[in-house]
N, C-alpha and C positions, 0 to 999 in steps of 0.2 A: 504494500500500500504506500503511493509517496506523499507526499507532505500535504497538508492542508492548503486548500487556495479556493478561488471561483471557478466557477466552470467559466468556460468557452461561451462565446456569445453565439446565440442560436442562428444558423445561416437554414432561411428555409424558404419558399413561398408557397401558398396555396392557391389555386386558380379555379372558377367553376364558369358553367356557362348552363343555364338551365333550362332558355327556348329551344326549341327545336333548329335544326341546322342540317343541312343537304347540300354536303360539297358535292359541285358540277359533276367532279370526277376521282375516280379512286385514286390514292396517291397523294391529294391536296390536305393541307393538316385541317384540323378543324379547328375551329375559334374560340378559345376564353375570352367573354367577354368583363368580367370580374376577379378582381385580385382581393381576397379574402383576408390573409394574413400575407406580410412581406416583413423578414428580418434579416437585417444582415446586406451584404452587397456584393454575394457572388454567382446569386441567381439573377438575373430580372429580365421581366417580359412587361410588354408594352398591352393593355388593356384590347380587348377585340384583334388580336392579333392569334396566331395559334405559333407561332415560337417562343421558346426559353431558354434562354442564353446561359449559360453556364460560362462566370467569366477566371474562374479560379483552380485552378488541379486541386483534385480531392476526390474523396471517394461519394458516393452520392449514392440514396434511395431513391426509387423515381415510383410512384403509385399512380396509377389513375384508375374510375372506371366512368361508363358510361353506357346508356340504355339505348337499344340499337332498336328499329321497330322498322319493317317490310311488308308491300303491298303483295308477296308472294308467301304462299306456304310453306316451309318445310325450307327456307333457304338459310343457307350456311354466312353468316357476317362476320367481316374480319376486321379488326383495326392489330397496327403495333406501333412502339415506338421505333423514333428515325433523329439521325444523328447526322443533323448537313445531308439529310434526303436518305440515308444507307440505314438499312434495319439495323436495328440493337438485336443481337442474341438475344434470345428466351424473353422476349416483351409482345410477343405476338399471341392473342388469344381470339378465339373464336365462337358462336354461337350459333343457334339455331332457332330460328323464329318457329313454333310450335306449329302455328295456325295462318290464316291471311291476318294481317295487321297485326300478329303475335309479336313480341318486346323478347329479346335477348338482355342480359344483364352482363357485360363484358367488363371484364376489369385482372390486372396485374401486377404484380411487385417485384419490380430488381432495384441490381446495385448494381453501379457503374462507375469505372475506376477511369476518373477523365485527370488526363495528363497536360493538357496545355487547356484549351476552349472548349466549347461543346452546342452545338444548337439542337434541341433537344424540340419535336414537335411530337403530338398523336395524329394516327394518320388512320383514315378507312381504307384497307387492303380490297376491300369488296367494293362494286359503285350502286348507284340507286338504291340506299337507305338513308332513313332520317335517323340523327342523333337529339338525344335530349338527356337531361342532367346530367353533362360532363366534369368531371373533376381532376383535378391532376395536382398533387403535391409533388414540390422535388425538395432532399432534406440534402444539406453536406453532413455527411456525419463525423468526417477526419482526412489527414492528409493522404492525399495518392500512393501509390505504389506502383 
């Protein structure tokens, strides 16, 4: 155990976007239009925008999810996250709209060990769905490796 001190000042931000949203095309991130909490200054993203900058090396959680809902039955919807456009390993998850108009619940958690910068978006891998209640935290939790 080492010495007594304060902790580390929290670097985090939280972002959500809770209307509905139908990017043109698969590929295109979607939009946080509200920044909920913001600490710190090695995260930041610009309101109604769908990137998040990561301007500091360190190790990072990245969370999000969101409710995916399709005019088709039985169809498979995909989002993952993306780094300056290139998928992140294991951030990609998927759903299956049950019914016509049936809601998928998509959501997942990594950690990602960024070394210099990072632009970090959520992106729909599928095209022709609406999204609603999107969330996405990114936390620093300590330095890079």
């Amino acid at each position: 155990m080492g010495p007594a001190g304060s902790a580390p000042a929290a670097e985090l931000l939280h972002s959500v976007h809770v209307p509905a949203q139908e990017p043109e095309d698969a590929g295109l991130p979607l939009i946080f239009n509200t920044n909920q909490v913001q600490a710190g200054t090695s995260i930041t993203h610009t309101a109604g925008t769908g990137v998040f900058s990561i301007v500091r090396s360190g190790i990072y959680q990245i969370l999000y999810s969101v409710t995916a809902t399709d005019a088709a039955a039985h169809k498979t919807v995909t989002v993952e996250l993306r780094n300056t456009g290139v998928s992140i390993p294991g951030s990609r998850t998927s759903g299956s709209t049950p019914m016509s108009t049936g809601t998928a619940s998509l959501s997942a958690s990594i950690i990602l060990n960024v070394t210099g910068t990072a632009s970090i978006s959520l992106v729909p891998v599928t095209a022709d769905s609406t999204f609603t209640n999107a969330s996405i935290q990114l936390i620093r939790l300590g330095n890079a490796v």
